[in-house]
TISERO-680187 format. One record per residue (C-alpha): residue in one letter; x, y, z. Coordinates in steps of 0.05 Angstrom, whole numbers, padded with zeros to 5 digits, always signed. Example, Ala and Ser with C-alpha at 12.3 -4.5 7.8 and 13.67 -1.06 7.14 Angstrom:
// TISERO-680187
a+00246-00090+00156s+00273-00021+00143
// end
This chain:
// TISERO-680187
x+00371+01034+00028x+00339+00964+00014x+00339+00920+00077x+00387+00867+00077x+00332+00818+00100x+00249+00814+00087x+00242+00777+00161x+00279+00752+00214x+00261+00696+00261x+00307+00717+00320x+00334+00665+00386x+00284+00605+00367x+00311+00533+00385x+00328+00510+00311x+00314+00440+00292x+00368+00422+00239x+00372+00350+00208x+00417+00327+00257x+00419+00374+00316x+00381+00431+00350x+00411+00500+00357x+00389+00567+00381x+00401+00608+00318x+00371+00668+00274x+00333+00653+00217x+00345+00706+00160x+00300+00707+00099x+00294+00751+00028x+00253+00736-00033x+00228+00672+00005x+00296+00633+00012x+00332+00620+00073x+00391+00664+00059x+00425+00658+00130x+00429+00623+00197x+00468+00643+00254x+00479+00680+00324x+00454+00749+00313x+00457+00754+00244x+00434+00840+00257x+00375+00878+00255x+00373+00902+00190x+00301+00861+00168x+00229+00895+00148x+00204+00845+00195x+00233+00822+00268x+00189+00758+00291x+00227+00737+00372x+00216+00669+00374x+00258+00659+00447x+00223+00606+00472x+00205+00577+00415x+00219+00516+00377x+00236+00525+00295x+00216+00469+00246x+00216+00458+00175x+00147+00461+00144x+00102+00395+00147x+00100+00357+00077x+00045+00322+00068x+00040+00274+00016x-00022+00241+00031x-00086+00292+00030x-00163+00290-00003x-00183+00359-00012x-00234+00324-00069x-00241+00381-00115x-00269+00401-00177x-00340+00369-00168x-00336+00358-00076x-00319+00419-00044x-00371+00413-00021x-00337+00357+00037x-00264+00397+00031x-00235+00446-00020x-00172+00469-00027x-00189+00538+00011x-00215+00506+00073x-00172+00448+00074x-00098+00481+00053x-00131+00535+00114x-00125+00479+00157x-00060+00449+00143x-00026+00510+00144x-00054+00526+00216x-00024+00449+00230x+00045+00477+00210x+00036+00444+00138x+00074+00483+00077x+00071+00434+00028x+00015+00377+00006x-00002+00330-00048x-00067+00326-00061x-00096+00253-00083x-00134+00237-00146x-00198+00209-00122x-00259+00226-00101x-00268+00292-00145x-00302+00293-00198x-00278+00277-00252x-00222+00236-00216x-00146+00253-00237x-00144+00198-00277x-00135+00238-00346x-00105+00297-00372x-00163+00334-00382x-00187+00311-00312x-00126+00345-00286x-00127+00411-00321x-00192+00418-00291x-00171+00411-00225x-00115+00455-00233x-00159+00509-00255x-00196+00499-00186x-00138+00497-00142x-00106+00567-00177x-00108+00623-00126x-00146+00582-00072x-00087+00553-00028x-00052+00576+00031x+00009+00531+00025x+00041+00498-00033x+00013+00434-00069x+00026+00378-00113x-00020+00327-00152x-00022+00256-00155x-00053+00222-00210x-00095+00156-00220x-00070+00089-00234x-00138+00054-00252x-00165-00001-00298x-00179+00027-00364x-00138+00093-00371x-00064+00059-00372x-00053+00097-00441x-00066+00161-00392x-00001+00148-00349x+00044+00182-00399x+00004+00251-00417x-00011+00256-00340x+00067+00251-00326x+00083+00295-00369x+00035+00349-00339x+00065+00347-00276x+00041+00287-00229x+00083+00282-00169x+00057+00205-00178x+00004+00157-00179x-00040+00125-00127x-00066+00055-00140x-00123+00018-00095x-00111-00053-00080x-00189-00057-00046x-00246-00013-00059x-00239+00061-00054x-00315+00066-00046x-00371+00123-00064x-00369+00174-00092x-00329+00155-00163x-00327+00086-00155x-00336+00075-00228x-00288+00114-00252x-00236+00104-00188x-00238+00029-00170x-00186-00016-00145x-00128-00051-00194x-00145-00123-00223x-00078-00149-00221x-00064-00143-00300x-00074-00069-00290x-00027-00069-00226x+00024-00109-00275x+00021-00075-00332x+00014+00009-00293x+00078-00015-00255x+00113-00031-00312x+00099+00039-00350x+00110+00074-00281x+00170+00049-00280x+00194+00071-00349x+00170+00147-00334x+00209+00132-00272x+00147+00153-00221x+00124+00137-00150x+00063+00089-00141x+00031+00103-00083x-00002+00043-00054x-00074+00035-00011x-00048-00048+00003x-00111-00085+00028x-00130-00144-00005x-00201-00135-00037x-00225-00213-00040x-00205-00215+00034x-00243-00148+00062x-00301-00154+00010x-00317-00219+00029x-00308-00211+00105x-00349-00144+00099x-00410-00182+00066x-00419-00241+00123x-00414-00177+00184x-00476-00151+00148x-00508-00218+00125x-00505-00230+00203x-00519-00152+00221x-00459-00157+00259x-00441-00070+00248x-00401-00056+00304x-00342-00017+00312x-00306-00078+00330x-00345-00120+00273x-00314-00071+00224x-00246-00083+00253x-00252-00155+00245x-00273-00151+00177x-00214-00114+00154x-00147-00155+00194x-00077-00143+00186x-00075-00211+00152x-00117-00170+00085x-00056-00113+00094x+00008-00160+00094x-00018-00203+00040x-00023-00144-00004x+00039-00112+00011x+00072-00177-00005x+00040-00177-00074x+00056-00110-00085x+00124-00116-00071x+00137-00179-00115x+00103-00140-00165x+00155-00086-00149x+00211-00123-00153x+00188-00161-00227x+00183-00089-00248x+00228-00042-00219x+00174+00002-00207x+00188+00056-00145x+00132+00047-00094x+00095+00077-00035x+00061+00049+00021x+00004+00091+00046x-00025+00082+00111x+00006+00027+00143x-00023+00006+00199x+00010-00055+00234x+00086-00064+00250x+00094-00132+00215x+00080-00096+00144x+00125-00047+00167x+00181-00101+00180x+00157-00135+00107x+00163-00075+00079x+00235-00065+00118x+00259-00130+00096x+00247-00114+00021x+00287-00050+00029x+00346-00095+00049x+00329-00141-00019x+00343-00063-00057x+00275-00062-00072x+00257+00017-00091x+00204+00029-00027x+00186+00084+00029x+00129+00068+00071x+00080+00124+00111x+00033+00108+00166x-00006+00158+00195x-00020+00192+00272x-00082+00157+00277x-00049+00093+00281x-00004+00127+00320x-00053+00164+00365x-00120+00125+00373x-00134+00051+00380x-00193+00006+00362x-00224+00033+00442x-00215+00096+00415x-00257+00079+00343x-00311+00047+00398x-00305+00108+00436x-00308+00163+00383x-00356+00130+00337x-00355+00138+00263x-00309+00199+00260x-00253+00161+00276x-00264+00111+00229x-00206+00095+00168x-00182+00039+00126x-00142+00000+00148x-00178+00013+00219x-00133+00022+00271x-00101-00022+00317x-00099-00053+00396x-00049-00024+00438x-00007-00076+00436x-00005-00065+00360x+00004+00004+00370x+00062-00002+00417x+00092-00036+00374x+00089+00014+00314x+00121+00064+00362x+00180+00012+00370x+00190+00000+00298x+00191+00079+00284x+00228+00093+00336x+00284+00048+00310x+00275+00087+00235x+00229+00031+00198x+00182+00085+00179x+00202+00143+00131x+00153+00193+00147x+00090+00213+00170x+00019+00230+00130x-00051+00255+00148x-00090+00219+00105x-00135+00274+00114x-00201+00254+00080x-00266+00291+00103x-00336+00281+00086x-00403+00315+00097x-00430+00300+00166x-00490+00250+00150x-00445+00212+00116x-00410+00192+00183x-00482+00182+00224x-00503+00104+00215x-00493+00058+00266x-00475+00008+00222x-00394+00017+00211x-00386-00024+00150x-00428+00034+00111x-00408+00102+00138x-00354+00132+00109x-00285+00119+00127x-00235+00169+00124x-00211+00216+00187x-00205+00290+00181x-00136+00301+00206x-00102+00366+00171x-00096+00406+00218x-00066+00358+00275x-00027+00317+00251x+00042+00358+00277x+00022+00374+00339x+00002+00298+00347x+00074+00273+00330x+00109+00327+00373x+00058+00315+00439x+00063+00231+00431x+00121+00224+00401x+00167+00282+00432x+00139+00303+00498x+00108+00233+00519x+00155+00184+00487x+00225+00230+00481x+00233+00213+00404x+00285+00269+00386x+00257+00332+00342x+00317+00306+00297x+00280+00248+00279x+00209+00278+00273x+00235+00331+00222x+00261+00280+00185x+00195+00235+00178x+00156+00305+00171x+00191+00342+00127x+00258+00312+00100x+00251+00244+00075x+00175+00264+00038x+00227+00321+00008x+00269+00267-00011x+00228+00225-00037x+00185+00264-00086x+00236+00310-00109x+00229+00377-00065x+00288+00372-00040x+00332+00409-00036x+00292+00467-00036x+00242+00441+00016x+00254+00390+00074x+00298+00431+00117x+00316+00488+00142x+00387+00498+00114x+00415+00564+00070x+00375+00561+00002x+00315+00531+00024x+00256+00556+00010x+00236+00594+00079x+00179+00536+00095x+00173+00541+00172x+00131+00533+00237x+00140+00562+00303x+00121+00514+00356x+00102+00530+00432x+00123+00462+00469x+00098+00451+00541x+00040+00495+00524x-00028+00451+00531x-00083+00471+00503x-00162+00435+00489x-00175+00435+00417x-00248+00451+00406x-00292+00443+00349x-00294+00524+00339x-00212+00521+00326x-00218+00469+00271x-00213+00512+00198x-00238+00446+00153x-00304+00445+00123x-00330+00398+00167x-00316+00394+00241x-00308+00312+00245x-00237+00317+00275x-00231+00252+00327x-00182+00290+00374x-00234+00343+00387x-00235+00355+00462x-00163+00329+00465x-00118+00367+00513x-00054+00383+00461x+00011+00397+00497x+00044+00439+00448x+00017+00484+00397x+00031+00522+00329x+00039+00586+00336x+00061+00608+00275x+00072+00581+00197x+00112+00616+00140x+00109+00598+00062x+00158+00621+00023x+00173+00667+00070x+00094+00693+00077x+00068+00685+00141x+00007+00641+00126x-00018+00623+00186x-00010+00664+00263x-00049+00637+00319x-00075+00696+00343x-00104+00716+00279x-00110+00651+00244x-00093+00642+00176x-00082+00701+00133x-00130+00722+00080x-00080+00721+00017x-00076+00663-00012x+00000+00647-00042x+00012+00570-00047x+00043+00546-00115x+00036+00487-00155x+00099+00442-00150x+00099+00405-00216x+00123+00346-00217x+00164+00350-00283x+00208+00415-00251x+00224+00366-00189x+00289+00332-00178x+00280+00247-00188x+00266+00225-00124x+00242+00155-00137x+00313+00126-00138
// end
């Protein structure tokens, strides 16, 4: 006789949307088919999770795994490893920095053919909003783009030719045929003439410092582009983005728009959340990222405005490179992105939870539900609820550990919170159902994530 269940998770502390119970988790054929108080033994597998705290699966929209043509800085072997050992189930992989860039169909078919069979987890794509290839909006919508990403400054090397930041005619315009295909447009909102121009006088002067690069990229270059964007938004009706936020008074721009009925969600990310400008001083160029992060007043302030909901959820950003890349002393050249994948959980439950007693409620719903929500996963991802797909992480809280450089599954080991003392940790992540990820024996060797195109998702832009 069949059993009635593939796997139970048995007596874990469930985090629902709006409460946390100690329940079983049943699952068969990947689906969450039951939850309850002893729901029986009748399983092929019995995981005990007393103890234990249950989550839905990390959904991150914002990752740079830069394949075909870069896999050599991350692929989407080494870097899906790593999110899935972060408690990630689902990503969406951004459209820069491979080569060719996701800016065309044929671009995209060829990254599809790298990504099939080489993920741990689930993944969508975003595609490319750049000058030149508006007439490509429609054919890569209709392949299955979750969305489009659009640079208000400089992406920089590698494909800056093909991958540049919008000339407002092309922001115009790609907003206006977003709109009609009834897309997301992600949004990198830091004002080009301002950082550009800033960035040339620091090395006119030789002025490279950590805190030099700061100062050449202020909050002032961040709000005036979000303010552009979002009049652009609102002439349009084109559903929009914001990635990486960095500073609460965008967040509160962005806020106020919301309350105008302007179509916007708005991510920042754990290093704003985690490190401050001491900390890009203190780190050197590994922790460096555009926008750069903040002080601690600034930061204290971003706590405050998502602890009172401002923020709808919570992204990586996850964007490696190859090591020399981050050796100069001069910080206006060396490569800006952090390589995050694999901590970005365990850095919103350990500041945000156990330090600053933000309910689990509230973290699921910035990690899991409202990036569901958004780009059309839910229902079947976002939650754990009867139907879902059975997306999950086990998480040890109170349990500290040091992460070390040997414990870091990304190509390169760059990772910023290296020799950080964690105090909670993943013990366990299931995709549809597979276990994917067990921290004993790290992540399994079968590789099982789907593509999620973006034409079989629900409309989440609305």
């Amino acid at each position: 006789m069949a059993n009635h269940f593939d796997l139970i998770i048995r007596g874990g502390s469930i985090v629902l949307r709006d409460e946390v119970r100690m329940l079983d988790i049943g699952v068969k054929s990947g689906k969450i088919v039951a939850l309850g108080e002893q729901i029986g033994e009748d399983a092929e597998t019995i995981v005990d999770a007393r103890g234990m705290t249950m989550m839905a699966g990390m959904i991150d929209v914002h990752v740079h795994l830069n394949e075909p043509g870069l896999g050599i800085w991350e692929g989407f072997a080494s870097g899906s490893a790593a999110l899935a050992a972060g408690g990630c189930t689902t990503y969406m992989d951004m459209p820069l920095n491979g080569v060719p860039p996701t800016v065309t169909l044929a671009a995209m078919q060829q990254k599809l053919a790298t990504a099939e069979a080489q993920s741990h987890v689930d993944y969508a794509l975003w595609g490319g909003l750049v000058p030149g290839h508006l007439d490509d909006l429609e054919a890569l919508n209709e392949a299955g783009v979750v969305g489009f990403k659009a640079f208000m400054s400089s992406p920089g090397e590698p494909g800056e030719e093909a991958f540049s930041e919008e000339d407002d005619r092309t922001l115009w315009e790609g907003m206006k045929r977003i709109a009609r295909l009834n897309r997301v447009l992600a949004i990198h909102a830091e004002s080009e003439s301002l950082v550009s121009q800033l960035g040339r006088i620091r090395q006119v002067e030789g002025t490279v410092s950590a805190k030099d690069y700061s100062s050449s990229r202020p909050i002032l270059a961040e709000l005036e582009a979000v303010n552009r964007a979002l009049f652009y938004a609102e002439q349009t009706g084109c559903p929009l983005h914001f990635v990486h936020i960095s500073s609460p008074a965008a967040i509160m721009v962005i806020a106020k728009a919301k309350e105008r009925g302007v179509n916007v969600t708005v991510e920042t990310c754990p290093h704003y959340l985690a490190l401050t400008r001491v900390n890009l001083e203190k780190f050197g160029p590994k922790a460096k990222c555009a926008p750069p992060q903040q002080s601690k007043q600034e930061q204290d302030m971003l706590w405050h405005v998502l602890r009172l909901g401002y923020i709808d959820m919570i992204s990586s950003d996850h964007s490696p490179c190859l090591g020399d890349l981050k050796l100069s002393d001069n910080y206006l050249e060396t490569w800006g992105g952090i390589a995050e994948a694999q901590s970005s959980l365990e850095l919103m439950l350990d500041e945000g939870h156990l330090k600053r007693k933000i309910p689990l409620t509230q973290l699921t719903e910035m990690l899991s539900y409202a990036p569901a929500k958004r780009f059309g996963l839910h229902p079947r991802k976002g939650e754990i609820r009867i139907g879902a797909d059975a997306d999950l992480v086990m998480i040890q809280l109170n349990k500290a550990y040091e992460l070390t450089d040997e414990q870091l599954l990304d190509r390169h080991k760059q990772s910023p919170y290296a020799g950080k003392t964690f105090s909670c940790k993943v013990a366990a992540t299931w995709s549809n159902g597979n276990l994917v990820y067990e921290k004993s024996s790290g992540v399994q060797p079968v590789k099982m994530g789907n593509w999620l195109s973006g034409s079989q998702l629900v409309d989440g832009s609305a």
